[in-house]
N, C-alpha and C positions, 0 to 999 in steps of 0.2 A: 569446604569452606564453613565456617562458624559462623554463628549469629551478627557476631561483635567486627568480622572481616566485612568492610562496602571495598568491593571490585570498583578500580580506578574507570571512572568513564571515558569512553570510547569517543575517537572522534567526530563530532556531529558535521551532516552538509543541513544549511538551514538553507529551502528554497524561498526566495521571496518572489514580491511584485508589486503591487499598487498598497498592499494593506497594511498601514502604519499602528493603526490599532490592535488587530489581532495577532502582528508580527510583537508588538513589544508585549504582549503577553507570554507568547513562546519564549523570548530573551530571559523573562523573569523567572520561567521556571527551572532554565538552565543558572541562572545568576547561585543559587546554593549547590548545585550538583559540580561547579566550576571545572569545564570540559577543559583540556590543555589544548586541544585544538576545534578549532570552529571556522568554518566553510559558510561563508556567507555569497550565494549567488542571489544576483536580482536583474531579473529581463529588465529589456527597456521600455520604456510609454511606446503604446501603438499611436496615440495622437497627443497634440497639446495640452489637452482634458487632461490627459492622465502623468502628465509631467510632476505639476508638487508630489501628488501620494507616494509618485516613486521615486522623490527626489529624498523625501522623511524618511521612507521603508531605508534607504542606503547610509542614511544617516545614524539608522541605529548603529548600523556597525559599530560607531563610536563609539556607545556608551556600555559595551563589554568591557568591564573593570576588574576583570580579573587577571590572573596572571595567564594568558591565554595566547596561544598565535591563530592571528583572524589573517585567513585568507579570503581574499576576494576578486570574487568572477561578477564586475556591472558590467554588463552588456547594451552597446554601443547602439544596437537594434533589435527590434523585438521579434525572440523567434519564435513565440507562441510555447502552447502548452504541452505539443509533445515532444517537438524538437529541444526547447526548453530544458524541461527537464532529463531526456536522456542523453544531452550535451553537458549537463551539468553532474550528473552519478557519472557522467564517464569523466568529467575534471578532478571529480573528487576522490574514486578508485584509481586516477593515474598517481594519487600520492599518499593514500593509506590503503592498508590491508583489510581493512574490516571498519565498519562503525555506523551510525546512526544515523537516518536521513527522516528532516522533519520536514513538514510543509508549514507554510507561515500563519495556517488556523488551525495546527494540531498540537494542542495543549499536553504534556506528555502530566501523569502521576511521579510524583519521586521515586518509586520500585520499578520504575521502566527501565530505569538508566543501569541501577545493577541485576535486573531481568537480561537486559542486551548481553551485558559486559559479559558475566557467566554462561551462556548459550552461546555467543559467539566463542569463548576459548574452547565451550565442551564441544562444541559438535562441525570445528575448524575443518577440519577430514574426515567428515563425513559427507558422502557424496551429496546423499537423499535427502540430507536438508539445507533447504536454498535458503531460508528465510527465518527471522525472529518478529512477530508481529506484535504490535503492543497494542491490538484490539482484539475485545472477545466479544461475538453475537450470539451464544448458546445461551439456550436457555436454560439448564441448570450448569449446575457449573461443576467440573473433573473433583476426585479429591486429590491428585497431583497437582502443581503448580503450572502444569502446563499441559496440553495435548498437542499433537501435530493434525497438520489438516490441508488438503489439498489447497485448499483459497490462503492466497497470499495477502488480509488485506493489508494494505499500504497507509492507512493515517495512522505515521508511526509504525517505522520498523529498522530494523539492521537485515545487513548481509556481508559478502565476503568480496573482496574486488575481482578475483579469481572466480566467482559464481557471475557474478555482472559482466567482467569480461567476456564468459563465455556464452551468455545470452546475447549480449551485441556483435558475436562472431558467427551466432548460430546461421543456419542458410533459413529460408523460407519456407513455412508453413508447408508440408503435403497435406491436402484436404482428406485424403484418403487415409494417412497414418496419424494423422490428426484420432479422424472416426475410430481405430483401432486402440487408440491409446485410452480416449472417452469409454470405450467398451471396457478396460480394462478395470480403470477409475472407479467407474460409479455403476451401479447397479441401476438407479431410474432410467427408464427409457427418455422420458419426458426430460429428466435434467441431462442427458447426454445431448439430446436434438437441441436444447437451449444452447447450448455452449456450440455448436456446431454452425447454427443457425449466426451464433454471434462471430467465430470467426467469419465465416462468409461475409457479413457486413464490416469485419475490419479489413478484411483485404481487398475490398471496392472500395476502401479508403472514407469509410462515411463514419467512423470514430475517430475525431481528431483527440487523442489521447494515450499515453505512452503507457499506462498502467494491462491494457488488456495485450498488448504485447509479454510486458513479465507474466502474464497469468498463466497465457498459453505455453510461457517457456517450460512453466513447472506441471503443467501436465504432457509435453513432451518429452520433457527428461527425467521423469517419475518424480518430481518433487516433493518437498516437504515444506510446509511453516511450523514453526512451533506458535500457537495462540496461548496465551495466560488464560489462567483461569478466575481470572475479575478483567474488566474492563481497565485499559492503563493509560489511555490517550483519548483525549474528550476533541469532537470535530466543532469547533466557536463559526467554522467559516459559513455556513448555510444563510442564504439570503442576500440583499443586494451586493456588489463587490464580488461575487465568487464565479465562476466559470460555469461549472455542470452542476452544484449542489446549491440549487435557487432557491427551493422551499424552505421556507425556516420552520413550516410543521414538521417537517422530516422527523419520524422518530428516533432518526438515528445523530438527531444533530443535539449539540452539548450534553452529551450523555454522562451520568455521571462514575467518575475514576474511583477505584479500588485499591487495595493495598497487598502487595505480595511478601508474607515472611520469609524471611532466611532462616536455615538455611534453606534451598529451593527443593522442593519435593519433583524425585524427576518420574518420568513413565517407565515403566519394567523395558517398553518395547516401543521401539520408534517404526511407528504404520499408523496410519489414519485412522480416525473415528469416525465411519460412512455414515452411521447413524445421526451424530452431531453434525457434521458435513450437511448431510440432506434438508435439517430441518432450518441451519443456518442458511442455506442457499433457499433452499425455500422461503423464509422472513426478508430476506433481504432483495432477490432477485423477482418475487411474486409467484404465486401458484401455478406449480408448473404445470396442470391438467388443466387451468382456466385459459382456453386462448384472448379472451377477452382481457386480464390480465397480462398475458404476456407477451400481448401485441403493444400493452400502454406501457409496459414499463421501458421496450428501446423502442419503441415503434418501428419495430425490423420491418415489416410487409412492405415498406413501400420502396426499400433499399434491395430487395430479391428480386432475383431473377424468375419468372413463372414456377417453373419445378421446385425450386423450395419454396414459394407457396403454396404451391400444389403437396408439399410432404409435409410442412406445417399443418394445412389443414386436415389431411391425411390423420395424423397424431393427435392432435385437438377439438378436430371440430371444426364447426361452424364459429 
């Protein structure tokens, strides 16, 4: 692909809900990239309260003025955030191949859109990579355009329907092959038992959210994301109005977007960078040696069962 070639954009699912404000900022960043197809789902008010916000949020629909086909999934009752949205990537891979899912506070940069486009035709049939993410948390940055990396994050990303399909066909977690696969992954002992220690609390059902479900799938099935090498998606949603991302100190909230040249500079070799890996799960998930840190950042201890806080402590400390 040449400079002067933009890759036709993919088509987007836009998750909504209550936020009329930061959804019509997402609209406007797609308003010049003009997608031909756009998926607009929006839950329903859990109460009265929340009627107007999501009566506007449904509203924008309308004012997509491009030449565009808007599909939409409003939903009659509200089925929360994890049911939610993996009710809606599975409406939206039952009628494309591939494309874009944003949430309604993730801001994308203009080089997102043909970042997706191009990584999703390149690496279509390739098993090992699940995902095109359009967030980068390294702190220096590749001099290719992109690395792969076991974390999938999600504000802002593509996939393939045939990779999603096979995630919501997979069967249940073995805790044991779980551990085998972690072993495989990562070299810390410390970030193995973090991820270990987290499945544990999603399958006592005490993370109501669909996102740690895909995570574990791509370290089940040796996964890949491709991450850019600038930041391409800015998270506007931290603070009142949001679900899990409450603090608006957050360092990682409205972070600012970068710009990707074409043509794309790809990797010699597609396999993770454990190194970058480590230190980005490190900043992001808290220090993995600190148990005082990493009892605040999920507050696991009080969701275990004695023995893994007995092996928690074991690994960390006091």
């Amino acid at each position: 692909m040449t400079s002067e070639e933009t890759p036709a954009c993919p088509p987007v699912l836009l998750l909504t809900y209550r936020r009329p404000d930061t959804t019509r900022r997402v609209l406007e960043t797609l308003r010049p990239v003009r997608p031909s197809q756009i998926f607009f789902a929006a839950d329903a008010p859990r109460s009265a309260a929340e009627e107007q916000a999501c009566d506007e949020v449904r509203q924008l629909a309308e004012t997509i003025d491009w030449p565009c086909e808007v599909h939409r999934r409003f939903r009659e009752t509200n089925t929360g955030l994890k049911d939610g949205v993996n009710s809606s990537i599975d409406w939206f891979f039952s009628q494309v191949n591939a494309g874009i899912i944003l949430e309604d506070d993730c801001v994308p940069a203009a080089s997102f859109f043909p970042f997706c486009a191009e990584l999703l035709r390149r690496y279509q049939d390739h098993p090992s990579v699940m995902q095109i993410s359009g967030n980068c948390h390294d702190r220096t940055p590749v001099a290719e355009s992109y690395r792969f990396s076991r974390y999938p994050f999600i504000w802002g990303w593509a996939t393939w329907a045939k990779v999603w399909q096979s995630h919501r066909q997979s069967p249940p977690i073995q805790r044991n092959v779980l551990k085998d696969k972690l072993r495989q992954h990562f070299d810390s002992p410390e970030e193995r038992a973090y991820w270990l220690l987290c499945c544990d609390c999603m399958q006592r059902g005490k993370f109501d959210t669909w996102d740690y479900d895909w995570l574990f799938s791509l370290f089940m099935n040796d996964g890949l994301a491709a991450s850019p090498q600038c930041n391409l998606v800015s998270n506007i949603g931290f603070g009142e109005g949001a679900t899990h991302t409450t603090a608006r100190e957050n360092p990682h909230a409205n972070r600012n977007t970068g710009k990707l040249n074409l043509p794309l500079i790809h990797p010699e070799k597609i396999e993770p960078d454990k190194k970058r890996d480590l230190e980005v799960a490190t900043d992001l998930y808290g220090a993995f040696r600190s148990a005082r840190l990493a009892h605040a950042k999920l507050r696991l201890t009080k969701y275990l069962p004695a023995s893994a806080k007995r092996r928690l402590k074991k690994l960390f400390g006091k």
